[in-house]
N, C-alpha and C positions, 0 to 999 in steps of 0.2 A: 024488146029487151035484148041485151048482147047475150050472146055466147059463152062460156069462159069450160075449158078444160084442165084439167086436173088431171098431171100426171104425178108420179110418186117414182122418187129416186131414194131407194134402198140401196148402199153402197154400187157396186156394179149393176143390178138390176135396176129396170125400168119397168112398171107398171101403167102402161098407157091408157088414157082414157078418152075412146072413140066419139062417144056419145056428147059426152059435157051436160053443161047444166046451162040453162037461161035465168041470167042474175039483174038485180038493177044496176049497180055497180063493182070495181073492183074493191070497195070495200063489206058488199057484202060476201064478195069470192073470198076475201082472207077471213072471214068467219066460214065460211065452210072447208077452205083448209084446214082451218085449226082444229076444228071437231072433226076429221078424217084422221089428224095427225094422231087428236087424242083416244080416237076409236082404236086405231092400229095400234097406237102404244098399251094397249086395253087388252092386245089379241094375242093367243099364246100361240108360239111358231114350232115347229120340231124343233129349230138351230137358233142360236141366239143371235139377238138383231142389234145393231151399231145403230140407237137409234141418233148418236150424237152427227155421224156423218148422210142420214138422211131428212129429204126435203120433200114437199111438194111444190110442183113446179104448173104455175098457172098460167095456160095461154088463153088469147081470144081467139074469132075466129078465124083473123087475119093469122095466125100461127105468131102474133107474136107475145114475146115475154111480157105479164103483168105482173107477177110477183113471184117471188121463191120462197116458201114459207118453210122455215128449219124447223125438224118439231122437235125438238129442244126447248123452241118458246111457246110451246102449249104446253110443256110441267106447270102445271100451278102448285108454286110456291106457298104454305101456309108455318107461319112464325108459330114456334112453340115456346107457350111462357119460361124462363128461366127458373 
């Protein structure tokens, strides 16, 4: 199984992730971005967080880029009747 690392870009800050995870594919790496994205947006911070301008940034092991997951698109959206 590859590799895939999970770093987390909060405006200037970089959160890097040494370890990684072993996934089957880069699609199941963007489900586990998205539940990271949506755990962090879940987590209450001393300062308030821009989450519009942060992402998580997923490499393999070769270090290169697989996805940039904006967590913006882990809001789930739910329609309220009129």
């Amino acid at each position: 199984m590859p590799r895939y690392f999970f770093n987390v870009h909060i405006g200037s800050d970089v959160l890097g992730d040494p370890d990684g995870q072993d996934l089957r594919d880069p699609d199941q790496a963007w489900e586990v971005a998205k539940a990271m994205a949506q755990n962090l947006m879940q987590t209450e911070f001393e300062r308030p967080i821009n989450w519009a301008s942060a992402y998580v940034e997923v490499k393999d092991q070769s270090e290169e880029i697989v996805l940039e997951f904006p967590f913006l698109e882990a809001i789930q959206v739910t329609q309220q009747p009129h």
